[in-house]
N, C-alpha and C positions, 0 to 999 in steps of 0.2 A: 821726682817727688809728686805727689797729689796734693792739692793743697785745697782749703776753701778760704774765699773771703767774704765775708759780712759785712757790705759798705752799701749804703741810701746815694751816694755820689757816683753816679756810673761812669762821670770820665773816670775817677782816680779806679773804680773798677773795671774799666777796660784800658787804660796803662799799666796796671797790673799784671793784668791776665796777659796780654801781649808781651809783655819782657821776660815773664815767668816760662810761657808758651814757646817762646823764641827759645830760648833752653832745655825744651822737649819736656818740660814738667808738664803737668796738667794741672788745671784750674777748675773748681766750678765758682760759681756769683752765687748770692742769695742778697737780696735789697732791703732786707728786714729780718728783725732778731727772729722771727717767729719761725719765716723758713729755714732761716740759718742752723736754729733749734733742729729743727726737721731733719735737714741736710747731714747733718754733721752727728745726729742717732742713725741713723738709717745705713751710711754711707763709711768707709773706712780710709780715714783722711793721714798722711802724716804732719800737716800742721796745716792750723784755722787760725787765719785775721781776720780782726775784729775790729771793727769800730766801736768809740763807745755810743757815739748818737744815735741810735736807730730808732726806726720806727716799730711800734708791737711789742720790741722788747729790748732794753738796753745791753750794751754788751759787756759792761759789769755783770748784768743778772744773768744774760744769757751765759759766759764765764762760769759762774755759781753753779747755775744748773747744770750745767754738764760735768763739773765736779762732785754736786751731789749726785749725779747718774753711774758716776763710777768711772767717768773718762779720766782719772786721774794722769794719765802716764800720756796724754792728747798735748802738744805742744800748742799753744794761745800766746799770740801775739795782738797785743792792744794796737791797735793804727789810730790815733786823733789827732786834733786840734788841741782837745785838752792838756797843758803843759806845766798845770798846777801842782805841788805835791799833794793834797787833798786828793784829787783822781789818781795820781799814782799810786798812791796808800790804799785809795778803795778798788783799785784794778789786782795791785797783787797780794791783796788780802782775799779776793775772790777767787785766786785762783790763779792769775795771768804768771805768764813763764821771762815776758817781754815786755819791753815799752818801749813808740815808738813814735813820735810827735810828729804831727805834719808844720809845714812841708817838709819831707824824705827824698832821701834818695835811693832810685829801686835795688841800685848793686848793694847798696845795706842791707835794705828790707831782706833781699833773698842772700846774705850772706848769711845773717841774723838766722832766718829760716832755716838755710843748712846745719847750722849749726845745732838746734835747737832737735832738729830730725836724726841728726848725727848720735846724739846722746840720748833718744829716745831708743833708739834703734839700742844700742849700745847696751840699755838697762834691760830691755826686753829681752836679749839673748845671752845676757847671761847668766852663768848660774851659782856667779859669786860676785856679791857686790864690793865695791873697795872703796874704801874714803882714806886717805893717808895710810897710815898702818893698821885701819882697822877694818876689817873682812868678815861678811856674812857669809857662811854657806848655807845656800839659801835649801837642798837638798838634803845635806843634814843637819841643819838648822843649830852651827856651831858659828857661834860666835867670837872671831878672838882678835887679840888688840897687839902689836909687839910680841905674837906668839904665844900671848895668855889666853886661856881660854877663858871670856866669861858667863856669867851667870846671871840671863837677863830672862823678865817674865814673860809669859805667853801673850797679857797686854805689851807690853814694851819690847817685843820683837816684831809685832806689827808696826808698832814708831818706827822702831827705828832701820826698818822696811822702807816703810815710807820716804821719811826723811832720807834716808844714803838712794833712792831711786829717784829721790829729786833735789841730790846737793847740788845742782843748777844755778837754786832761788830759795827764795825763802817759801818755806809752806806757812798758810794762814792756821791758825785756832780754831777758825770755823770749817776748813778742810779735813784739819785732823780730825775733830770731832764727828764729822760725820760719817770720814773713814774707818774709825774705829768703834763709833754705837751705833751709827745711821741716826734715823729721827729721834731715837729714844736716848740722849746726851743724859749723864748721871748730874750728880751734883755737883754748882758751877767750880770747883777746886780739884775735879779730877783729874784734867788733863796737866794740872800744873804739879800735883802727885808724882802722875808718869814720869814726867819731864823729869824730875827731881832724882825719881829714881832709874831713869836712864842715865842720865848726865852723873849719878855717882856712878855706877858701871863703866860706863865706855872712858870718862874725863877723869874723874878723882884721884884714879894708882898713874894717869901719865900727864904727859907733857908731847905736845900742846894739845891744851881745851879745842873740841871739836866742837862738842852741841852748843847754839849763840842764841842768845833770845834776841828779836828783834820788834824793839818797842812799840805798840802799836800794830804791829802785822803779824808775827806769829813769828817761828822760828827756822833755825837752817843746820842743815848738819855738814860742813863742810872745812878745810884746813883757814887756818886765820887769814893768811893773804888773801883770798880770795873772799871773804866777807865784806 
């Protein structure tokens, strides 16, 4: 793996990079959100940790922006001290795929990371996505549930794009939205519209309910145990 981390605390950045290294991944550092930012547009990573204290820029923001930059499919993993739910709500409403409290332990952090790379990898290559019995082909751009085929809109095939390439975690409202209008977001009841009328499509003729709202952070498209 490549990986980057965004940490101001250069022991916990160089325990890091050395345990990661010792495993033949490669590491770069960045000691502030700003180069992190930098690093991490420029640079083709399979997952970036992040702190949230940084200095220049925090790694909630820093998170955001690279979501509004289009890194949607980029695996983010929070590293803090922060253990609050309040930071956790704002870490994975911004975007983050992880969470991870210090003090850690590193065989987690990079199990976590494997994992995270494993299913990036995984959505990138292929060219039908799956969630339970329901299957995108993303090439003819059929959609079908239990072998029905259905009848979702050219907005709501973007959703739920999205959503099945990141049943992971939950995606935030604020990611959607920018995924689907960029800066220019419609009026504020659109996205809940979509929703509405995805979730009759794909949920309403089966069993079980796939699409979940998740209160406060946005939603997930994945089988109920795993929610």
């Amino acid at each position: 793996m490549r990986l980057l981390i965004v940490e101001d605390d250069f022991e916990i950045a160089r325990n890091v990079s050395e345990y990661f290294e010792a495993g033949n991944d490669r590491i770069d550092w960045a000691p502030d959100g700003l180069i992190g930012l930098d690093s991490a547009t420029r640079e083709a990573y399979d997952v970036v940790i992040l702190d949230i204290a940084l200095p220049g820029l925090s790694g909630t923001e820093l998170c955001a922006r690279l979501r509004a930059l289009g890194f949607n499919n980029l695996p983010i993993i929070m590293l803090t001290a922060k253990s609050e739910l309040p930071d956790k709500v704002s870490a994975f409403a911004a975007g983050a795929d992880d969470y991870v409290v210090k003090p850690f332990a590193l065989q987690e952090l990079k199990l976590r990371a494997l994992a995270l790379a494993r299913r990036a990898s995984d959505y990138s290559d292929a060219g039908t996505l799956a969630v339970c019995d329901l299957h995108y082909d993303l090439q003819k751009e059929l959609i079908t549930r239990a072998g029905k085929t259905l009848a979702v809109t050219p907005t709501g095939r973007k959703l739920l794009e999205l959503l099945m390439r990141n049943s992971h975690r939950v995606v935030s409202k604020r990611e959607i939205e920018r995924f689907l209008w960029g800066a220019t977001t419609p009026q504020s009841d659109a996205l809940r519209i979509h929703i509405h009328a995805l979730r009759e499509a794909i949920d309403k003729p089966f069993d079980p309910p796939l699409l979940s709202t998740v209160r406060g952070i946005g939603y997930r498209l994945a089988p109920p145990d795993e929610t």
